[in-house]
matplotlib code that plots the C-alpha trace (Angstrom):
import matplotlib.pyplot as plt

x = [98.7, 95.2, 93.2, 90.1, 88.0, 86.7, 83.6, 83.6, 85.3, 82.5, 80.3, 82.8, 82.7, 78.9, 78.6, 80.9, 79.3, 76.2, 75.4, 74.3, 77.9, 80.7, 84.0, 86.5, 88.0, 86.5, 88.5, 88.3, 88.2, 88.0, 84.6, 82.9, 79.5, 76.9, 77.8, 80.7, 82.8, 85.6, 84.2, 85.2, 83.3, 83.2, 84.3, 83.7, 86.6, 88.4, 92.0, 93.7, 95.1, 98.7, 99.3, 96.4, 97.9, 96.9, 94.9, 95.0, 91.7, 90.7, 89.3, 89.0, 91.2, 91.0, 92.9, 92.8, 93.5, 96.9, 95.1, 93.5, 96.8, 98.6, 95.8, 94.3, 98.1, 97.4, 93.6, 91.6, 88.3, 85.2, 81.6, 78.6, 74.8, 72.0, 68.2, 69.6, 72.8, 75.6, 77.7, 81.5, 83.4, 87.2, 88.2, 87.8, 85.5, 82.2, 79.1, 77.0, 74.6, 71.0]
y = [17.7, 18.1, 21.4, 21.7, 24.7, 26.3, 25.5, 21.7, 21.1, 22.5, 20.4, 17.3, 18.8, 18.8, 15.4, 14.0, 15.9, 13.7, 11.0, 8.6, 9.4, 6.9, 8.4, 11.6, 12.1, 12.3, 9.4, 10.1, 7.0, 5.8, 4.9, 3.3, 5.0, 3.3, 4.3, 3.0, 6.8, 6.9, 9.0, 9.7, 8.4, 10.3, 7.4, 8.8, 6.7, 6.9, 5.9, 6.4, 3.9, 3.3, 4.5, 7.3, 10.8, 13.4, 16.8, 20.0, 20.6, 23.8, 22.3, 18.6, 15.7, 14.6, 11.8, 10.7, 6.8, 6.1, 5.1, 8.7, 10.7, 11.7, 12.8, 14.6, 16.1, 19.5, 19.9, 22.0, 20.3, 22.7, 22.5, 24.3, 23.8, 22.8, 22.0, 18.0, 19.0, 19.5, 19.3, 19.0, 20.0, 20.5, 24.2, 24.6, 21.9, 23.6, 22.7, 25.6, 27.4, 25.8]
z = [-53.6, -54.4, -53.0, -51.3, -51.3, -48.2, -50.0, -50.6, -47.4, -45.6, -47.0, -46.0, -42.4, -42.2, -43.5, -40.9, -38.0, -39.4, -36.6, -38.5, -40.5, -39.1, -39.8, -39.1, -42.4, -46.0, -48.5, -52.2, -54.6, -58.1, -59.1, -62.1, -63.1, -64.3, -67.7, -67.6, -67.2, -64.0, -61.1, -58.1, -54.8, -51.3, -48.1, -45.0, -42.8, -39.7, -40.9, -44.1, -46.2, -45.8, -49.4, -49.6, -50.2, -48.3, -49.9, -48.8, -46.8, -43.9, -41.2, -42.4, -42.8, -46.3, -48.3, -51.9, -53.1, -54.5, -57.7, -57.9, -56.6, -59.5, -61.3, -59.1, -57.7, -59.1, -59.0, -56.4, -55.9, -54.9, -54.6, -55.2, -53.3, -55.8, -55.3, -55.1, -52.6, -52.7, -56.4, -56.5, -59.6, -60.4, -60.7, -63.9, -65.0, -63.4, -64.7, -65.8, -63.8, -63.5]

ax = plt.figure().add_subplot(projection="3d")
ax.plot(x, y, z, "-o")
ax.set_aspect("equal")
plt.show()
């Protein structure tokens, strides 16, 4: 089950308190970049999937695609504040420092 960070879940509980935010729980997705790499996008929704898995999250109700599940099964997702927002990174593939 993937692991969210006081830290990144935070930052999914502010976004959802956002009015203009529709939604109660944060979905994580496969997404295609513009460059062609996998990515993960951020769906602010207000019922899971059937087949969504749910992550470990204080304070937040967050679910991960079926497509992204397995890899994701052992991960902990966190997040850091930069000059743009918020960044999220898997523990131990953080970006350095700017």
């Amino acid at each position: 089950m993937l692991q969210i960070t006081e830290t990144a879940a935070s930052v999914f509980r502010d976004l959802l308190a956002k009015e203009d935010v529709p939604g109660t729980a944060i979905r994580l997705a496969p997404e295609i970049q513009e460059d062609g790499r996998g990515g993960i996008s951020l769906q602010a929704i207000d019922q899971p999937a059937p087949t969504d898995a749910p992550a470990q999250a204080p304070g937040v109700q967050v679910v991960v695609a079926a497509e992204l599940a397995e890899s994701l099964e052992d991960a902990i997702l966190d997040a850091r504040e930069t000059e743009t927002g918020a960044e999220f990174f898997l523990v131990g593939q953080q970006p350095p420092a700017s």
